[in-house]
C-alpha positions in Angstrom: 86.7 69.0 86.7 89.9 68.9 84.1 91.1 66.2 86.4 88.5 63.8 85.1 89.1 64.9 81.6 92.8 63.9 82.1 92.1 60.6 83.5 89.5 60.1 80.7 92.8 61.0 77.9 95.1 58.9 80.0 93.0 55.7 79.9 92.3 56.2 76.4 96.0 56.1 75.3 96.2 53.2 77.1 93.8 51.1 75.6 95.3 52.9 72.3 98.3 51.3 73.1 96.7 47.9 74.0 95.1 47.7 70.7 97.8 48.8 68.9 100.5 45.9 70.1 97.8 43.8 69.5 96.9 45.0 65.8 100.9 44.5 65.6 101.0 41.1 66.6 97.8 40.0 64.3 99.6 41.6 61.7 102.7 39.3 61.9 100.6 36.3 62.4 98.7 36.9 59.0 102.3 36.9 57.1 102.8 33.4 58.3 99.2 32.1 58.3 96.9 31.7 56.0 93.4 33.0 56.9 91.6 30.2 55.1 93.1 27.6 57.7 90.6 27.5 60.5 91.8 26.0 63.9 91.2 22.5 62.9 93.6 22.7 60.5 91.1 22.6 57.4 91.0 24.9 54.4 87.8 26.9 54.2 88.5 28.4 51.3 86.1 28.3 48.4 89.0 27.8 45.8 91.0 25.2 44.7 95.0 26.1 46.7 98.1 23.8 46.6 98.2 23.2 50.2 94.7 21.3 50.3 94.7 17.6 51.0 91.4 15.1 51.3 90.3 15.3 55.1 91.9 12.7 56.8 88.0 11.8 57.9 86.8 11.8 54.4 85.5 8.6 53.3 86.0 8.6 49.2 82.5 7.7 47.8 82.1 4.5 46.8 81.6 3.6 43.2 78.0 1.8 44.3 77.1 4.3 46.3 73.4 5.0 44.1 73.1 9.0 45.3 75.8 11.0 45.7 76.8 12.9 48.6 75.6 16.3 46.9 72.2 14.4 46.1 71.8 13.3 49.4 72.3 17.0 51.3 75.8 16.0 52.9 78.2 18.9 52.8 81.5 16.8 51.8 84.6 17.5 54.0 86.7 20.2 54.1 89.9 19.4 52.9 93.2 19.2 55.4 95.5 22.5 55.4 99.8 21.2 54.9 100.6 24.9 54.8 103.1 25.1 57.6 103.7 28.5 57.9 107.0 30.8 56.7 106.3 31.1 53.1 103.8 32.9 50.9 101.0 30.8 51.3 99.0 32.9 48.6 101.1 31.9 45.9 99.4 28.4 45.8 96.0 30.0 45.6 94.4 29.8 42.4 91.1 31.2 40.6 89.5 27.5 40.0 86.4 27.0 42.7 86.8 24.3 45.1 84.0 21.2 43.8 80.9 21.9 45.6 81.6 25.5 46.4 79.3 26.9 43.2 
């Protein structure tokens, strides 16, 4: 029966091991990119950061426009992320909310 236990131990290093290289490699990852960027390169954050530019796609309201984008239940853009990795991309953040996140 302590054969089963053993194989039970063995296999549970192992995926110890898996998840630990992997926890390694996440780890790494999250000193070079920011975890606001989402895979579409867009910001999510709800804050205003130094590495957010207008969404290419954004289409600037137009001065005639008679209801606002807000007004008329459109969620505006997120804005395009330039970080490009390497740096601290934290040290752009800052405490002021992003318009329309409040």
């Amino acid at each position: 029966m302590s054969g089963g236990n053993d194989e039970y131990k063995e296999s549970m290093e192992s995926i110890g091991d898996i998840f630990t290289d992997i926890a390694g490699v996440v780890e790494a990852q999250a000193k070079l990119r920011c975890p606001y960027r989402n895979r579409h390169d867009r910001c999510t954050a709800l804050f205003v950061c130094g590495h957010q530019e207008p969404a290419p796609d954004e289409k600037p309201q137009k001065a005639h426009d008679e209801e606002p984008r807000k007004a008329r239940g459109e969620t505006p853009p997120k804005p395009a992320c330039t970080h490009l990795g390497g740096n601290d991309y934290a040290m752009q953040w800052t405490q002021d909310p992003l318009d329309g996140a409040t």
